[in-house]
N, C-alpha and C positions, 0 to 999 in steps of 0.2 A: 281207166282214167288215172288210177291210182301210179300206175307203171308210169303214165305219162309225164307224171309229176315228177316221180323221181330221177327219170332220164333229162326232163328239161332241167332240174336241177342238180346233177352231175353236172353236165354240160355247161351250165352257168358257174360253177363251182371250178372246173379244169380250167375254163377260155377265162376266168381272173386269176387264177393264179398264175396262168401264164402270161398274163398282163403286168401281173409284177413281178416277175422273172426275170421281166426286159428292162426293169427301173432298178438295177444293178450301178452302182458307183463308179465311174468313169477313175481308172488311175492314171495317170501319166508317170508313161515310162518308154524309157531309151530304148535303139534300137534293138537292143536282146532281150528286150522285155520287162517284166518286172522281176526283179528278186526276192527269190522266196523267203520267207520269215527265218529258216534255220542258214541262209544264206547271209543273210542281212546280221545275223548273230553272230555268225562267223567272221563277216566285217567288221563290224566295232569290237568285237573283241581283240583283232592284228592290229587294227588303229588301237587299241589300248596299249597295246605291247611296242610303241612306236614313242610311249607319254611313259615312259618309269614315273615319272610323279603320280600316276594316276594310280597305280600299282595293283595289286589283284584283289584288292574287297570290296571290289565293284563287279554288283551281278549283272547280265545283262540276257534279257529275255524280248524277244520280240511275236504280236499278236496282230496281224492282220497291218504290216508295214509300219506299226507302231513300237519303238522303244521303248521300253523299261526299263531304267538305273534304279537300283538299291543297292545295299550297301551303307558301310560305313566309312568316311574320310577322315583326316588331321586338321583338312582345313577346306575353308569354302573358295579357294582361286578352284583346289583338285575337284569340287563337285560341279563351277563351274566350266572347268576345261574339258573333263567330262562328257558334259552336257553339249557342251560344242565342237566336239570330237563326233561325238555318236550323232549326233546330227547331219554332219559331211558325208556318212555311209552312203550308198547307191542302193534306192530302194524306200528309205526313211521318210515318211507320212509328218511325224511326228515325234518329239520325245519326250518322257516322261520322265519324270527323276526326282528319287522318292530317297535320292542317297543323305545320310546324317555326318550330321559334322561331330566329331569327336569332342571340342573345344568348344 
């Protein structure tokens, strides 16, 4: 009896976790799919290098198609231009931007 316990509860225990296995987050993404996090970093950072105003003391870190600005700027156009730079990347969920204004 005992055995039987604990196999119907494996068993109940595997067939939910594989139940929420399948309740995985739908991304929408282009025909070549999605782009990877160190790919997507690799994006907004050439789009950086495209904005000299925006200049290099802007970090940029990406987590699960989500950007991260930090950093330090001169002024708030560059933390907004930024911000709306790294957002135009292919791939980008969302951005975050945690950059400080110097002034």
């Amino acid at each position: 009896m005992r055995k039987q316990k604990l196999v119907c509860g494996l068993t109940l225990a595997l067939s939910v976790s594989g139940l929420f296995a399948g309740c995985a987050v739908e991304r929408k993404c282009g025909l070549q799919g999605c782009a990877g996090d160190a790919q997507i970093t690799e994006k907004v950072e050439s789009l950086f290098n495209e904005h000299p105003e925006i200049g290099t003391e802007v970090n940029v870190q990406t987590l699960n198609h989500v950007v991260y600005l930090s950093g330090l700027v001169s002024a708030g156009e560059i933390r907004t231009t930024a911000e709306d730079v790294a957002g135009t990347a292919p791939g980008v969920s969302k951005v975050v931007d945690t950059i400080a204004v110097s002034r």
